[in-house]
N, C-alpha and C positions, 0 to 999 in steps of 0.2 A: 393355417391360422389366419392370412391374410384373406383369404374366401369368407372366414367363417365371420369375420369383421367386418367385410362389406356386405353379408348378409344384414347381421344385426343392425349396421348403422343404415342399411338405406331402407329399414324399417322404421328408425327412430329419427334420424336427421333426415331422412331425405336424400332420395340417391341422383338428385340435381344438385347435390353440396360436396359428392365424393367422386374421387379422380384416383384411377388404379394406374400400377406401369410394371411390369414385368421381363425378363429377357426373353421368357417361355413365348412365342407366337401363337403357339394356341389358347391363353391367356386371355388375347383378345377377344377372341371371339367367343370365350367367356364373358366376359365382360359386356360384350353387344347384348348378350343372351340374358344378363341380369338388368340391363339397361344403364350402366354405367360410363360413364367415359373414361377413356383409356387413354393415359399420355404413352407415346412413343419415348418420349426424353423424361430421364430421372429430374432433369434441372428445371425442366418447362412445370413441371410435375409443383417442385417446391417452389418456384417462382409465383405458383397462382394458389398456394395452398397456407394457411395459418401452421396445420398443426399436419406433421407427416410421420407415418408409423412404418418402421423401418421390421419388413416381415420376411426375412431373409435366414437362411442358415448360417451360421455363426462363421464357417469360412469363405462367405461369400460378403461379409461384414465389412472388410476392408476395401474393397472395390467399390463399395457401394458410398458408405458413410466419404469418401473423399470425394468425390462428387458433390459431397452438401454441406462441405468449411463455408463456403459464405453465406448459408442458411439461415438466418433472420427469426425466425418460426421457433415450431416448440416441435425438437425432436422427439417422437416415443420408439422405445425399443422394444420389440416384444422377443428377440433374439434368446434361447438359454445359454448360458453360458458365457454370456459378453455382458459382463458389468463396466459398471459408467465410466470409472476410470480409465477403460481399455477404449472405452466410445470418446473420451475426451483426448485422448492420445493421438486422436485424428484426424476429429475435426476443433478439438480449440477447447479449453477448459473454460472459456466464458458464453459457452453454446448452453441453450435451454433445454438439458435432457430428462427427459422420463424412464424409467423402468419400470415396463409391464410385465408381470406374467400370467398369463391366461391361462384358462382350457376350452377345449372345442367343443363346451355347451353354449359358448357366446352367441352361436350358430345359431341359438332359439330363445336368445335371451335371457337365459339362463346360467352364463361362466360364472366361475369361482377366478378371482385374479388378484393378485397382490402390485402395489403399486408404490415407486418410492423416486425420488426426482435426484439431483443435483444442487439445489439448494438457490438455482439461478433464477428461478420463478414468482411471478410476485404472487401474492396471494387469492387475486382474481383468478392469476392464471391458473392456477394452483385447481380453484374450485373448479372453473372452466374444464379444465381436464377429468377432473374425476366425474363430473356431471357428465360428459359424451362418455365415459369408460359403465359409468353404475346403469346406463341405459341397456347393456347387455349383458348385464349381472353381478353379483356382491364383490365388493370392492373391497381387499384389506391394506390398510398402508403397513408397512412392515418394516423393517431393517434390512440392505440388502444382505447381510452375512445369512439371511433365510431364505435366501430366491432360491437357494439348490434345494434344500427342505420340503422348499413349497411346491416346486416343480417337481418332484418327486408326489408328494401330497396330495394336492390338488390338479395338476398339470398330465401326468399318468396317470392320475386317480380316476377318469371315466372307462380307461383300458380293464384296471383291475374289476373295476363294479362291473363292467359288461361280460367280464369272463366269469363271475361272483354270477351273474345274471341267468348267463346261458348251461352253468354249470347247474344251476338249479330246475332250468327247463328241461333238462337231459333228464334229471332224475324225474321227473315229471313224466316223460316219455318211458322213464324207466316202468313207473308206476301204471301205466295205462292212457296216460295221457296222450292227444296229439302235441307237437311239437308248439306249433303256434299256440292252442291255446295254454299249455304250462309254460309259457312264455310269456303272454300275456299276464298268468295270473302271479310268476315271479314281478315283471315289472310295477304290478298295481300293490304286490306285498311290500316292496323295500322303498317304492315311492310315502307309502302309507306309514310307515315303520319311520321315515325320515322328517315326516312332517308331524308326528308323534311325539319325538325324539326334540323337533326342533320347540314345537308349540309348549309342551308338559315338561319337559326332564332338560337339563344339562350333562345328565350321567347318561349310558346307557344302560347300567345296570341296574338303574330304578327302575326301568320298564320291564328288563329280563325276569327280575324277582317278580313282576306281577305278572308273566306270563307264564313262571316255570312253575305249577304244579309239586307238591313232593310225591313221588317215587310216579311222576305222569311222563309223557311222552318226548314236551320238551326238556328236560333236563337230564332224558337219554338219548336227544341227538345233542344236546351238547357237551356231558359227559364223553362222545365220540368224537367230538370235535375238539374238544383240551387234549384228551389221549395224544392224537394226532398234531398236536400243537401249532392249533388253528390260528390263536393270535399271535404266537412268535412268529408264526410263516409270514404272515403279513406284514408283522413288522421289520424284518427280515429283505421284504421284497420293496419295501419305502425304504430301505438302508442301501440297498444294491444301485436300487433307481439314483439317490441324490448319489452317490458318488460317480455313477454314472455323468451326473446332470455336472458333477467337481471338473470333469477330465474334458467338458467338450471346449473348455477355454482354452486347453493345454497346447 
């Protein structure tokens, strides 16, 4: 996720304003290759930086956040599983934190992220953040008692669409198709279907009803698909994910 962020911001800010630091050595040379600078030192890092986004797995948190107690700046966490309280337990309950949670469409502009602070922020700051965050896509502010929900939601939510994707281009292959193109032409369905969905309806079953025909085709592939119980599966598998998303604080 920290890739996919320095992707997005050094298309929006400018990758003359972003400074990366990793333990990983080949990281670097990442980083040359994007053209970004690379601090060696987490301190040197937050000493020349306003705003740092701590893009770390959850038990590599602790090692990291102690490092930046006299941090000045506006922490963001993009971490699941490590709510504010557990980040203030750290470094100092009068530190400026943020809670981000993304998904890895930020990578094109495009994430879904829910976003919720510490309450230590003034209200420029406030905007300031959410303007560098909405530049690589829709911003919700939330509650955090929903960041496991959401990360579940939205945060997994590209994994289930791409398997939803590819599951579709098989049968596509099924039907005669080559691979690539009923891939293609799944992708341009559910892109299409979404921006349908977003522009015209708030429900999806207003557009279901004006696609379903009575006794036609679609409403005998999804006659097979309720049999099967298509929506509990799903919902089912956003239930497994967020409890998954409960235990990695544990």
């Amino acid at each position: 996720m920290g890739q996919a962020f320095a992707l997005c911001f050094s298309r929006k800010v400018g990758k003359e304003n972003i400074t990366v630091t990793d333990i990983v050595p080949e990281k670097r040379n990442l980083a040359v290759e994007m053209g970004i600078a690379f601090a060696s030192d987490i301190k040197f890092l937050a000493d020349t930086s306003e705003l740092v986004i701590i893009a770390v797995k959850p038990k590599d948190a602790k090692s990291v956040l102690e490092k930046l107690k006299d941090y000045k700046g506006i922490l963001v966490s993009i971490m699941a599983g490590a709510k504010i309280e557990d980040i203030e337990g750290i470094v100092g309950k009068d530190k400026k934190i943020v809670r981000v949670m993304p998904n890895i469409a930020v990578a094109v502009g495009s994430g879904v992220m829910a976003i919720t602070d510490n309450g230590k922020l003034t209200e420029g700051e406030r905007e300031k953040v959410e303007e560098i965050f909405l530049s690589c896509g829709s911003l919700y502010r939330i509650d955090e008692n929903l960041f496991d929900p959401f990360t579940a939601l939205a945060g997994s939510g590209p994994a289930y669409i791409l398997a939803f994707l590819d599951g579709l281009a098989l049968a596509g292959v099924h039907q005669g198709f080559q691979y690539n193109q009923a891939l293609k032409i799944a992708i341009d369905t559910v892109i299409g279907s979404a921006k349908l969905l977003k522009e015209f309806s708030q429900n999806p079953n207003e557009i279901i009803t004006k696609v379903t025909s009575p006794a036609g085709t679609t409403i005998e592939g999804l006659k097979f698909l309720e049999a099967k119980g298509f929506k509990g599966i799903v919902m089912e598998c956003i239930e497994k994910t967020a409890e998954k998303a409960k235990k990695l604080k544990k």
